[in-house]
N, C-alpha and C positions, 0 to 999 in steps of 0.2 A: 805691616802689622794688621792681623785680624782679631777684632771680638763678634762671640756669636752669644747671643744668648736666646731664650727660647720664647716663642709669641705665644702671651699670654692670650686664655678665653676671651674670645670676641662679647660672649653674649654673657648676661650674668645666669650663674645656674639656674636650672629650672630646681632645685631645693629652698632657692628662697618666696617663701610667701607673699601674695602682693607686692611684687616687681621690685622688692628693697635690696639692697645691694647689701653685705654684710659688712659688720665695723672692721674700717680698716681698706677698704676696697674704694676704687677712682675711677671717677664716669669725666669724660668729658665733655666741655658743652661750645662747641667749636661750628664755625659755619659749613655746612653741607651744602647749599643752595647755587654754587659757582663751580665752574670746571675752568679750568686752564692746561687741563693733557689730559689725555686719553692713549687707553690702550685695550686689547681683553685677548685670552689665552685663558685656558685652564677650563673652559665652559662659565668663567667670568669676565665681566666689563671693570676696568679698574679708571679711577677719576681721580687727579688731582683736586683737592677743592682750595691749596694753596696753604692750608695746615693739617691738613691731614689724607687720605685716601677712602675715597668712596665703594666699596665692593658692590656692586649689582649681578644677582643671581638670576640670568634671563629664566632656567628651570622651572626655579618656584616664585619668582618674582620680589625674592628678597632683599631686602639692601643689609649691608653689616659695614663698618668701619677700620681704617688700618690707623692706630693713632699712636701719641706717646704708650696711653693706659693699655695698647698692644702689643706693645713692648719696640715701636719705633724709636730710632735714638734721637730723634730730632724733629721739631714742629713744622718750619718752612719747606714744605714738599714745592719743588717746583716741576720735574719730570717725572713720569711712569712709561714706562717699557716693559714689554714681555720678552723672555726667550724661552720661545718654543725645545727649541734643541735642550737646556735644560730645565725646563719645566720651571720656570724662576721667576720672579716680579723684579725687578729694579727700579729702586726707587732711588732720586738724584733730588739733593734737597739746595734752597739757595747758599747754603753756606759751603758748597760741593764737594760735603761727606755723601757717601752713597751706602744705601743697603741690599739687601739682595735678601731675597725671602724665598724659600721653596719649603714645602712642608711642614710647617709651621714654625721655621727655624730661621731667624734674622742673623746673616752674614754682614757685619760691618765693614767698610774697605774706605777708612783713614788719611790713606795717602796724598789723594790732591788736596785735602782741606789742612793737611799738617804739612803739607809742602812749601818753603817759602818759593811766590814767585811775584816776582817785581812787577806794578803794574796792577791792569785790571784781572781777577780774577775769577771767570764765570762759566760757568755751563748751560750750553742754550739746545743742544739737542743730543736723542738717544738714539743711535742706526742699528739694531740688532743684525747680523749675519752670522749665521749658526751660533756657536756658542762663543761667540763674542760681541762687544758693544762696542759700538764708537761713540764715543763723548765728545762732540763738538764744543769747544771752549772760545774761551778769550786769544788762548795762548796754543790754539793746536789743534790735534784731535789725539785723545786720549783711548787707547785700547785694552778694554778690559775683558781677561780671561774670566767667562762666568763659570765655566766648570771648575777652576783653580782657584776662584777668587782673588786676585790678585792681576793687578795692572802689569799688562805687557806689553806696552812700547808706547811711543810719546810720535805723532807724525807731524811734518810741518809744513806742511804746504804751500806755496807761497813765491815768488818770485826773486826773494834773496833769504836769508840767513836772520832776517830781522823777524819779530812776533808780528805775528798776523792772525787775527780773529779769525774763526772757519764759526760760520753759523749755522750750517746746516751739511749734512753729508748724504749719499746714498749709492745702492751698491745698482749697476745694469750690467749688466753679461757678466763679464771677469772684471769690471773696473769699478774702481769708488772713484765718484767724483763730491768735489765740496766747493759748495760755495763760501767764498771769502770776501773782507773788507777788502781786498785787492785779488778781483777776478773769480774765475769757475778753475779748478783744478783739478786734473786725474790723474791717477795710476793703477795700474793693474794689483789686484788686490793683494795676489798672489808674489810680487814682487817685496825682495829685501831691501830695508837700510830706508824707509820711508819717513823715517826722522831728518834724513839729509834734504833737504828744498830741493836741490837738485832732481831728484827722482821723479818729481811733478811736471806734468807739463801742462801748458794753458790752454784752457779751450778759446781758442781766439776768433771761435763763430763768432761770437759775442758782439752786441759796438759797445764801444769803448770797454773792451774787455780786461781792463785793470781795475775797473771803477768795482765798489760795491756789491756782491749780489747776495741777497739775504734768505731768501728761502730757494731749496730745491726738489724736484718729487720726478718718479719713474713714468714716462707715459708711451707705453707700448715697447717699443724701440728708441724711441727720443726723450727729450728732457725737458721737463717744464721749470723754467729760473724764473723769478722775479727778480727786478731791481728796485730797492725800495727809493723811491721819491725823498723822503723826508729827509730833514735839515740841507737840503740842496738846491738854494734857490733858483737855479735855470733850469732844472726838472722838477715840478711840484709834482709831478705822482708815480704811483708806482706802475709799472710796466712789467707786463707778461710774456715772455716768449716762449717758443717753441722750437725746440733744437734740435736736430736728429746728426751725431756726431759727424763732423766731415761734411757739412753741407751749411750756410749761412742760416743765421737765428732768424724765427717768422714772428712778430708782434702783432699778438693775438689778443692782446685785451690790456688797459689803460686805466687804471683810479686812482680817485684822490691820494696825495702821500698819505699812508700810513694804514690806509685800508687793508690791504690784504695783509693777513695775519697768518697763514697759513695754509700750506700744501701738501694735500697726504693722497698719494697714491692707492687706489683701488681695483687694482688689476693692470686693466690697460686702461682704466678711465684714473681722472683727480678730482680731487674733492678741493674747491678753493671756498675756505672760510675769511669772510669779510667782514667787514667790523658791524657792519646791520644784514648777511644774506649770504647764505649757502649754495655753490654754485656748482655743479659736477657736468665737467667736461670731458668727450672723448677724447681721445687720444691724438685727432687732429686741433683740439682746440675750441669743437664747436660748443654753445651750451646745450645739455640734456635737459638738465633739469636747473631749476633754482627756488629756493624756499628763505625767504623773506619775514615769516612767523610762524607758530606752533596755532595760530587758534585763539590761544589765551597768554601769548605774550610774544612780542617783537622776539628776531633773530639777533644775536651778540656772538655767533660763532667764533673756539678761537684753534679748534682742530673737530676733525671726524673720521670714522673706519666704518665698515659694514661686517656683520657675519652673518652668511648666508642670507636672506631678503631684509635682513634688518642693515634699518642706519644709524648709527647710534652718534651724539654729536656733543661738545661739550662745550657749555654753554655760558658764558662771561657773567649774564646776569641772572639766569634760572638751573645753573646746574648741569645733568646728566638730560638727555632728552632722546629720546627713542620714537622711530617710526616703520612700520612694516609697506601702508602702501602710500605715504607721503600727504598722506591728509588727514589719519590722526597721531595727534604726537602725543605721549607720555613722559612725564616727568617723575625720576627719582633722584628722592633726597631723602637725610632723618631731616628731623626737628633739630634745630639748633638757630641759632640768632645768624642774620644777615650779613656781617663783617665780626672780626676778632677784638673790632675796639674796644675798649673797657675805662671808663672814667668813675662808675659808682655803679654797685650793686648791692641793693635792700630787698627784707623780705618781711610780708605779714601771715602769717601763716606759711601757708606752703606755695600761696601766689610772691613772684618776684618780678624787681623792676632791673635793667641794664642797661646805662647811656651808653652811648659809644662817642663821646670830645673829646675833648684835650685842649690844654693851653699849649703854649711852647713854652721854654726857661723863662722867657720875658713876661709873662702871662700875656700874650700876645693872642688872637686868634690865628688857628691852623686852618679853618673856613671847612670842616667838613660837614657833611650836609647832617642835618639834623638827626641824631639816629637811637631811637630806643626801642628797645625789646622785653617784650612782658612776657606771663605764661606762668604755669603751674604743674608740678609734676615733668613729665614729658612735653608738655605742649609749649609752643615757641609762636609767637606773634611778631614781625615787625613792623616796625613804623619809622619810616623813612621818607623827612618833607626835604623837598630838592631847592623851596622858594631860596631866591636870591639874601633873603633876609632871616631862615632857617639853616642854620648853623650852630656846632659845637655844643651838644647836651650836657651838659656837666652833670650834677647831682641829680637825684631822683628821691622821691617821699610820698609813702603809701596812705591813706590816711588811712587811721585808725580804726573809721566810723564804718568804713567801705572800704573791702578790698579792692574794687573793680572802679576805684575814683583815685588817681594819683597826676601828681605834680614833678616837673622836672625842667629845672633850671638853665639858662640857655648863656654864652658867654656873647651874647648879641644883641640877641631880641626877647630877653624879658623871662617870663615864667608862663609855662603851657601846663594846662589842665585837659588832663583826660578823662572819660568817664565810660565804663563800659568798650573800652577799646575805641573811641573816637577820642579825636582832637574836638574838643566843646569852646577852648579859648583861649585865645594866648594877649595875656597882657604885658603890652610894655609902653612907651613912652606915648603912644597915641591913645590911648583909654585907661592909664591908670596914674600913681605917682613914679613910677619906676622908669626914671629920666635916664634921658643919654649922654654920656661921655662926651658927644659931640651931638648938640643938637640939630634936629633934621633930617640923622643918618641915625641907624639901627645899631647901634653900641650902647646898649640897655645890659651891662654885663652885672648876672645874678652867678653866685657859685653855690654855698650852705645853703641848706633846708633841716631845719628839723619844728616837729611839732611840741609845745604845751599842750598841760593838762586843760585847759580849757578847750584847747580844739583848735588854735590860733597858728599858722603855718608863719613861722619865720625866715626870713632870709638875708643874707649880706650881699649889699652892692656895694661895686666898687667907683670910685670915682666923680660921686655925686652929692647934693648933699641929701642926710640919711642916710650914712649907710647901714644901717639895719634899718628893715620895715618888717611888718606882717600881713599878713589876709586872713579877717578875721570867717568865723562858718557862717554870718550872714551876707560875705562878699565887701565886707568895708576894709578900707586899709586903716593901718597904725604907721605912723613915718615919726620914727625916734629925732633925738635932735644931737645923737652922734655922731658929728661930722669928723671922719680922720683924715690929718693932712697929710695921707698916703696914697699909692698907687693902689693896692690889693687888700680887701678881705674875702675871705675864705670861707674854710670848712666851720661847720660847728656845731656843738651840745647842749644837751639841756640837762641840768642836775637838777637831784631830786629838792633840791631848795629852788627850781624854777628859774636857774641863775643860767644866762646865755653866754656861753666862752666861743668865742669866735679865735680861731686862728688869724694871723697877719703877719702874710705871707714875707719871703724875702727882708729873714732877720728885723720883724717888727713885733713879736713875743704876742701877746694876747690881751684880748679886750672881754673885759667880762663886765653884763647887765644884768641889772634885775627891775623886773617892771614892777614891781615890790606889790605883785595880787592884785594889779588894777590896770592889766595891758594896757588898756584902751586908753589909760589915764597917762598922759607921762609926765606930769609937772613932779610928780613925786617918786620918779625913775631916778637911779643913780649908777655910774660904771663909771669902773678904773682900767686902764690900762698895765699890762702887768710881765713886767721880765721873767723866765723864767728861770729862775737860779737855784740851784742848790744850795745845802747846808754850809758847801766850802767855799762858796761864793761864786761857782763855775755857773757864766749866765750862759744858756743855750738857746737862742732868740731863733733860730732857725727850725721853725717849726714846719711837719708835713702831715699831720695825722692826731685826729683829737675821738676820744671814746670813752665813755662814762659807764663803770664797771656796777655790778649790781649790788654791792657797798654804799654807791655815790659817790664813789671816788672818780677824780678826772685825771685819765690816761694822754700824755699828748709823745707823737711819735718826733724825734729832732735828729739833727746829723749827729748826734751824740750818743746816740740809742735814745730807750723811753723813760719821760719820767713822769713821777704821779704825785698830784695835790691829793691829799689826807682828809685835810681840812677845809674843806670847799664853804663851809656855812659861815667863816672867819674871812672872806676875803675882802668885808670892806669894812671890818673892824679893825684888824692888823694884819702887820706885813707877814705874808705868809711866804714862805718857800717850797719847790719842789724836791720830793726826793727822789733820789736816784737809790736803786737797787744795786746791792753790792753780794757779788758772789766770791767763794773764799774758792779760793786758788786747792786749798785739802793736799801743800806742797811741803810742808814743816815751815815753810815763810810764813807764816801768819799773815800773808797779803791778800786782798781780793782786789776783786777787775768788776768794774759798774757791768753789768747787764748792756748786752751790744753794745759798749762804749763805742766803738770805732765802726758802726754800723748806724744808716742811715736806714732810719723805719720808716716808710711810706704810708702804713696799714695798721690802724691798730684792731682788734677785733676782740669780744667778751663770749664766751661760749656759756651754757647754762649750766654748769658748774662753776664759773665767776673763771675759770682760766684764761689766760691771755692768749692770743695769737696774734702776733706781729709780721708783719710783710718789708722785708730790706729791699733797697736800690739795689742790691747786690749779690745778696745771698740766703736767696729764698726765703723760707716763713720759718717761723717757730713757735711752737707751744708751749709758755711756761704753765708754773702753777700759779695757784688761784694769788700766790703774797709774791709772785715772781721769781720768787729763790730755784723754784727747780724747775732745771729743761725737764721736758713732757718728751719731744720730736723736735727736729729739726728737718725740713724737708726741703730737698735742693733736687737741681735738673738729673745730677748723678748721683743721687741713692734714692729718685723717687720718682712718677712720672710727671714731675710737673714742667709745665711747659716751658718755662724761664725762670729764672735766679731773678729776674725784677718784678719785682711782686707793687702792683697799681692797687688793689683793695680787695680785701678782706672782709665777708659775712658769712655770718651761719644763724642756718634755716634752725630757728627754737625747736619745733618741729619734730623735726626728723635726725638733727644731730649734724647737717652735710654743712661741712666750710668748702666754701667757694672762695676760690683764688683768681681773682681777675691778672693776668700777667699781660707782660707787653706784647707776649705773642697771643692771648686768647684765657677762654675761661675753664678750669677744670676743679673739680670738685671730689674731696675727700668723706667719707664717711666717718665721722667723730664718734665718738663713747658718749659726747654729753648733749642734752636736749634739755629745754625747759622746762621747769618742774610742771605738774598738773595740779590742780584744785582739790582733787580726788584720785580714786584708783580703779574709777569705774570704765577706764578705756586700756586698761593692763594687757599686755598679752609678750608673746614671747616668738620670737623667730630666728633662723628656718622653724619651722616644726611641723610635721615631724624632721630630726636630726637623720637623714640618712645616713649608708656605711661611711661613704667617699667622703664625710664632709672633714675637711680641716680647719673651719675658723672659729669662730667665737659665736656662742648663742647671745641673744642682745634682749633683754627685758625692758622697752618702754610702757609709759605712758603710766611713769610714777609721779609721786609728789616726790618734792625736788630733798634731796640727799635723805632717801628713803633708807632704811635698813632692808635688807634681803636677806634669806634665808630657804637655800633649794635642799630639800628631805628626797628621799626614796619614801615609796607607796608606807612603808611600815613605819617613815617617821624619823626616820636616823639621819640625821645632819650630814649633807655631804658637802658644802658649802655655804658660806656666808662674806656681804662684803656690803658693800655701800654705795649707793646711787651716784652720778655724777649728775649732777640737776636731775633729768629724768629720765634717765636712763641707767641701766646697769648692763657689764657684760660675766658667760660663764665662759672659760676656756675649755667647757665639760669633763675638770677633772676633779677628785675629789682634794680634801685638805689633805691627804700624802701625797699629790702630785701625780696620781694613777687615775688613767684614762677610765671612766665610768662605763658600766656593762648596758647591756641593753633593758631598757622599763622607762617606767611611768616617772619622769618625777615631780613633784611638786615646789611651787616657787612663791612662798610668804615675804606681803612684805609691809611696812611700816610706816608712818612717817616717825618724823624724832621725838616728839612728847608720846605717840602712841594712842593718841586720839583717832586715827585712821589707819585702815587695815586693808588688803588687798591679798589676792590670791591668784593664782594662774597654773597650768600645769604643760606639758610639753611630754613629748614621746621621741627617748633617743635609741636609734635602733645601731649596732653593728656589729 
């Protein structure tokens, strides 16, 4: 079974003005900066960076991208290959569907990934010979016709009839040999029925030539195997030999288990990448050369090729790395954050913040090392502390007063303040009140962040007493006298009555305070604890996601779908309930079904038209309306380019209109209709503009006050449209009220707020 569909624009038009992407269009914001495969053909270098595909253009020295938003069908890229013979990319992803790309046309090839096969199922190398690939598996080697598109035979190498791993394969004179969990194997290429074990025979140069051998690469006339060392306690390292068929193997070089990573052939010489140094050996064995660092940063090789005096090398912890005469190196990447992790991302303006933690189901720590990433526009910054007691970023919060001063919550060690891109101080159980779990040891776990109107940064710990505290803006704390005798508190909001709803976690429903306008004061603080049930009595204490809509209403996401307090200013008056949204079936049952009942929301999110967007455990995101009753979009991996169906968190840039979908595989980001209203209409403008022939999307009128009336005329004044802002933004589909395509001129773009006390105007040039 083939699907092809066609690869979308790498770059956004050059008809859009100041680099904006038009409504309705998906940029992704995925890590560049790592390579794990390497290949180049076509007059390009192609890099895996492990979600996506790096393109470097040695010509003009440009980088461009291969991603979902290119129309790849899948994020986890783990191999790239060329075939010359037909001019093709192949790209082998971890789930081992494969694509095949040749002018600008993605060929999908289905089969191994929809194949049941018992056991481990993987793909570890690509061997191109003319116009076909071997696909070194768990279970084989896999032969795929790239001019046909379709898999042509299944080989299996190996000593009996049973599955046997091949990890690596390669083609010297007429024969393919492969190394396998069990020995080196050949057969002439050109031979039938290579699915039969039998047709293999062993190269028994080898010592102990059943054992293991993991990587293999062409060296002149001979063969260079390694046997990897690791998990094998009476060989701790890996061992190199040198083979020239028909004569016994020569042991030419010894390292630690697990060092050598890689062996790629470069003529008659090899390239061996090692887990800190780059080594290229003649074809006897000896070293030539070895490079050890770039200059400005350590070696992490984890494969390399040359074209023509260039060495181009792909690099575990900086990416793609090029050098001409081995003493300067360059580095390409885009901009984009350091790893795909994603635990929260905020925005103040058009500067944003992104942790990359996690808990595990137990709110356990997973110990990854500290990881956030800031930046504005295109720019990407990270910040990555490795200390022993630097781990698991959880939340992040901008302050208000300063974009370039933010906080971000740690599942360890406390709360870290940054200021201008440094680390200025990390408080936890050694210099503040924010104790530990276990005193002594670094289990200071903070999750929520958000700020009061007063300026007052609050947060919930877990497991101590206080679990809500603040930092006040002269650096003093407030430590409430909430003690819950639970494991977890969580995420949380502030409504516009100043009331703090903290989530609690793992069917514990929600705690809500109010400092009642005297933080600093708590003798006269009061909070309740609070289930949340609906009208019918349905409690849904399994909360994941809390967000206060620009009503003041409080959105919380549950395994039940979302549901929403009304009355927030009534919660310590009387017993309040949540409601759930109910949608009518429109079936003559007169029945409806709650809004995501059977969906688990992870995200909840408020765009500046008050719409909802929701993020499922399962099933992508959606946009309701502003009361919830009407889907807007529903965006999933197959009708959209988002990277996962499990959606971690949800925000959109006021801005600009851009919802950001933080997903389990990485972050990618949509262009909205709505932006937050403005004050005035003195920053109005309208884009693309001018409209060229070619264009087919939407013209986008920002930078209104929020649910402005619009009204686009031609020069003479005649109405060719009118509609209404969604917070600050409007879009035109450039046609008139009968639904016909508008000629080419001037037109004019009036617009309003809603009493009519402010007025705005802008005008635009559509040509075609």
């Amino acid at each position: 079974m083939k699907r092809i569909c066609s690869l979308l624009c790498l770059l956004l038009s050059s008809l859009l003005v100041s680099g904006q992407g038009s409504v309705g269009s998906w940029t992704d914001h995925l890590p560049y900066s790592r390579s794990y495969s390497i290949s180049a053909g076509g007059g390009k270098i192609y890099s895996s960076t492990g979600s996506a595909v790096l393109v470097h253009d040695p010509g003009s020295g440009t980088n461009s991208s291969l991603s979902r938003v290119s129309g790849l069908t899948e994020t986890a890229v783990a191999l790239v290959a060329w075939c010359e013979a037909e001019e093709s990319l192949i790209i082998v992803y971890r789930s081992t569907g494969i694509d095949i790309l040749k002018n600008g046309v993605i060929t999908t090839l289905p089969d191994i990934k929809n194949k049941y096969i018992p056991g481990l199922k993987e793909i570890y190398g690509v061997t191109v010979s003319g116009s076909r690939a071997l696909l070194t598996a768990s279970f084989g080697i896999v032969v795929i016709d790239i001019r046909g598109r379709y898999v042509a035979d299944t080989w299996r190498p190996g000593p009996d009839g049973e599955t046997n791993s091949v990890n690596e394969a390669v083609i010297l004179g007429d024969r393919v040999y492969a190394a396998t969990a069990r020995g080196v194997w050949s057969a002439p290429v050109s031979r039938q029925g290579l699915s039969y074990f039998g047709n293999w025979e062993l190269l028994d140069d080898l010592p102990e030539p059943i054992s293991e051998y993991g990587m293999i690469a062409s060296a002149g006339t001979g063969l260079m195997i390694c046997k990897p060392g690791k998990n094998r306690p009476a060989s701790s390292s890996d061992s190199l030999f040198l083979v020239t068929p028909g004569q016994p193997a020569t042991l030419i070089a010894t390292e630690p288990a697990g060092t050598i990573r890689a062996l790629d052939s470069d003529g008659n010489r090899v390239i061996v990448s090692l887990s800190s140094s780059l080594r290229i050996l003649s074809p006897q064995g000896a070293v030539t050369r070895e490079i050890t660092g770039y200059g400005w940063a350590g070696a992490s090789p984890n494969g390399a090729l040359t074209t023509g005096q260039d060495l181009w090398v792909a690099d575990a912890s900086v990416g793609l790395v090029s050098t001409t005469n081995f003493t300067d190196f360059r580095n390409h990447a885009i901009a984009g954050p350091y790893t795909s992790n994603v635990a929260d991302i905020v925005f103040s303006g058009n500067s944003f913040c992104v942790t990359g933690g996690t808990v595990d189901n137990a709110w356990g720590n997973v110990y990854r090392p500290l990881q956030v990433f800031t930046g504005s526009a295109n720019s990407w910054k990270s910040h990555i502390l490795y200390g022993e007691a630097d781990r698991d970023a959880m939340r992040a919060a901008i302050d208000p007063a300063n974009e370039n001063h933010l906080f971000v919550s740690s599942w360890g060690n406390g709360l870290y303040e940054f200021l201008d891109g440094r680390l200025v101080q990390n408080y936890n159980q050694y210099n503040s009140p924010l104790s530990s779990i276990i005193p002594g040891k670094n289990y200071s776990r903070i999750c929520g962040l958000a700020w009061d109107l007063p300026g007052n940064l609050w947060m919930t710990q877990t497991g101590v007493q206080g679990n809500l505290k603040a930092l006040t803006p002269d650096g003093n704390w407030i430590i409430t006298e909430v003690n819950l005798n639970m494991d977890v508190a969580g995420d949380m909001a502030i409504d516009r009555n100043q009331y703090i709803w903290v989530i609690l976690p793992r069917g514990n429903g929600l705690l809500v305070y109010d400092p009642a306008g005297t933080p600093s004061n708590t003798s006269d603080d009061r909070f309740i604890r609070l289930q949340v049930q609906d009208a019918d009595g349905q409690i849904m204490n399994n909360l994941f996601s809390i967000a206060v809509d620009l009503d003041g209403n409080i959105w919380v996401g549950t395994d039940m779908g979302p549901a929403v307090f009304y009355n927030t200013g009534k919660v310590f008056s009387s017993e309040i309930r949540a409601s759930r949204i109910k949608i009518p079936r429109n079936d003559g049952s007169g029945l409806a079904d709650y809004l995501l009942g059977t969906e688990t929301v992870t995200a909840v999110a408020v765009d500046g038209a008050n719409r909802k967007w929701f993020g499922t455990l399962s099933a992508g995101a959606f946009l309701m309306s502003d009361d919830g009753r009407k889907e807007l979009a529903h965006f999933t991996t197959t009708n959209s380019p988002l990277l996962s169906d499990n959606i971690v968190r949800i925000a959109v840039n006021g801005v600009t209109g851009d919802v950001w979908f933080g997903t389990s595989e990485g972050i990618i980001s949509y262009r909205g209709e709505a932006t937050s209203g403005k004050k005035d209409f003195s920053g109005i403008y309208a884009f693309p503009n001018p409209v060229r022939e070619d264009f087919n999307g939407v013209v986008t009128i920002t930078g209104l006050v929020g649910n402005s009336s619009v009204k686009i005329t031609d020069v003479s004044g005649n109405l060719v449209y009118e509609t209404k802002s969604l917070g600050g933004q409007a879009v035109w589909d450039l046609r008139n009220y009968r639904s016909q395509r508008v000629a080419t001129g001037v037109y004019l773009v009036f617009c309003a707020n809603e009493d009519g006390t402010l007025a705005g105007v802008t005008k635009m040039l559509v040509i075609r």
